[in-house]
C-alpha positions as CSV (number, residue, x, y, z in Angstrom):
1,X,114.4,69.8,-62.0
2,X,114.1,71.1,-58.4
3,X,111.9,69.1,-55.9
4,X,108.6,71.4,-55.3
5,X,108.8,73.4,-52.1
6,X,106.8,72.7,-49.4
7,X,103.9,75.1,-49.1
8,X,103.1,76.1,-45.5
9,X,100.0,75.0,-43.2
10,X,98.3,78.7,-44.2
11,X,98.7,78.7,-47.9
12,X,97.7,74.8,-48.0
13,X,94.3,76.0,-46.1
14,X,93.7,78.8,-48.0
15,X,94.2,76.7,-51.3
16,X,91.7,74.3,-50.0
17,X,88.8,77.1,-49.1
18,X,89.1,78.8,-52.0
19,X,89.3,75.7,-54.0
20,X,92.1,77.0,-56.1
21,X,95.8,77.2,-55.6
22,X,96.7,80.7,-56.3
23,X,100.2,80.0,-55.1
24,X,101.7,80.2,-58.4
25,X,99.7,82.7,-60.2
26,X,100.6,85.1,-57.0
27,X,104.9,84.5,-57.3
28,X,104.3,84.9,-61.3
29,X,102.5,88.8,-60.3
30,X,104.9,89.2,-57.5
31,X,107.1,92.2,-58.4
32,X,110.5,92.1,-57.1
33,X,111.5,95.0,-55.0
34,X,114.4,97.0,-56.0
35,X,116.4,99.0,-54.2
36,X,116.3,102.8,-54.6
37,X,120.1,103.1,-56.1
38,X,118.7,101.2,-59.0
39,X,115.2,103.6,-59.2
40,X,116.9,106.8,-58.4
41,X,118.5,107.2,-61.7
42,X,115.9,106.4,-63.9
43,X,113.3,109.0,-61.4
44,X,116.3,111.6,-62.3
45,X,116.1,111.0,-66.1
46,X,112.1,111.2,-66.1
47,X,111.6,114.2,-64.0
48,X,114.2,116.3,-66.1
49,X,115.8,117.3,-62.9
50,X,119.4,118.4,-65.2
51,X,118.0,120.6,-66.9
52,X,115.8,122.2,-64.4
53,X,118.8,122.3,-62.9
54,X,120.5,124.4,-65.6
55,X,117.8,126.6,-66.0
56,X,118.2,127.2,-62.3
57,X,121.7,128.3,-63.0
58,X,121.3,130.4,-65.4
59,X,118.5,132.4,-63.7
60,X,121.6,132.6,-60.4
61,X,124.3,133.8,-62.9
62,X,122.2,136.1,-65.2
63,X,122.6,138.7,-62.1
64,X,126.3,138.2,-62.3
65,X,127.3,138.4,-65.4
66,X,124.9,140.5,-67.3
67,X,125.1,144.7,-66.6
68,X,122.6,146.1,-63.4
69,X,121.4,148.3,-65.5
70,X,119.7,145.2,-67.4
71,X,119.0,142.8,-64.6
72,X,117.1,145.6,-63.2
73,X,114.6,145.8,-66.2
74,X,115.2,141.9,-67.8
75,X,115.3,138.5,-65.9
76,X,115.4,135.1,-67.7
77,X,111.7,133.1,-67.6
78,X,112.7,129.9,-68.6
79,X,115.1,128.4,-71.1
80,X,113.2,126.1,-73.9
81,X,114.9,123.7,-76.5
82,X,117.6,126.0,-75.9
83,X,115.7,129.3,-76.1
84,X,116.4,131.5,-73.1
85,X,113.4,133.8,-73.0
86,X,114.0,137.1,-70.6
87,X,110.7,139.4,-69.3
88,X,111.7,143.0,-70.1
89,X,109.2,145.4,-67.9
90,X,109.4,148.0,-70.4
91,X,109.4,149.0,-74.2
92,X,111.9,151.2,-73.5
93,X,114.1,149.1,-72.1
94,X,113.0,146.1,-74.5
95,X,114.3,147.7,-77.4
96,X,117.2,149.0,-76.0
97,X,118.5,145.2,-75.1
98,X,117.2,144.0,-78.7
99,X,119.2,146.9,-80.4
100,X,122.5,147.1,-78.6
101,X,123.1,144.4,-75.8
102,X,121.3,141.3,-77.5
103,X,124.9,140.1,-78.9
104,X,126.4,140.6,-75.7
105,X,124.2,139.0,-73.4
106,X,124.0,136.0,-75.7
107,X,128.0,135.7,-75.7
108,X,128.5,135.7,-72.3
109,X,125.7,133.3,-71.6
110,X,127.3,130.8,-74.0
111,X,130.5,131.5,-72.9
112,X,129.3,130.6,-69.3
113,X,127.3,127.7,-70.3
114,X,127.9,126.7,-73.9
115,X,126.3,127.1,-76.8
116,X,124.0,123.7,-76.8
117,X,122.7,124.9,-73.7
118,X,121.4,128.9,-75.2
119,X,121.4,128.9,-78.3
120,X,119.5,132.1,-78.5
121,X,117.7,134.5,-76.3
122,X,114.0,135.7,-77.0
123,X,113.1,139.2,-75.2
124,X,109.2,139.9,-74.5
125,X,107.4,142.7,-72.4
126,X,105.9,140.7,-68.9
């Protein structure tokens, strides 16, 4: 058993006004600091940054890979549980993509991201 540490001249003072030597009970509460290689992953994890980070990319390549006749009426909202969902300004051009481009846009989305990440697209007027 280690010999008991020698508290200093404060702590011994305080212990004796306040009757009580909180010494103990304070190093039991003390948390230990950690450094912020060991946080930053975990802060990564909880705030989702990956996949905010995807959905970032897809909203960048949409424009690239996706006709500018579309991106001009259509850009991805956000992409849920693996739903991309795309704002159409019109009707018109809503069912137009439903119709004839819905199959294309989803195949070069997944063949651009994979098809865990869009695993299907939902088109809305807004």
């Amino acid at each position: 058993m280690p010999p008991p540490k020698k508290s200093s001249a404060r702590a011994r003072i305080l212990a004796q006004w306040r009757g009580v030597d909180l010494g103990p009970l304070e190093k039991a509460r003390a948390v230990a600091a950690k450094s912020a290689g060991e946080l930053l992953p975990q802060v990564l994890v909880d705030l989702k940054l990956d996949t905010r980070r995807s959905d970032a990319e897809i909203v960048k390549v949409w424009n690239a890979l996706i006709d500018p006749a579309v991106t001009a009426h259509a850009q991805p909202a956000n992409l849920h549980k693996g739903t991309l969902f795309v704002n159409v300004d019109s009707s018109v051009w809503l069912s137009e993509i439903v119709r004839y481009r819905r199959k294309e846009i989803l195949d070069r989305l997944q063949n651009s991201f994979g098809k865990t990440t869009v695993q299907k697209i939902s088109f809305r007027i807004g």
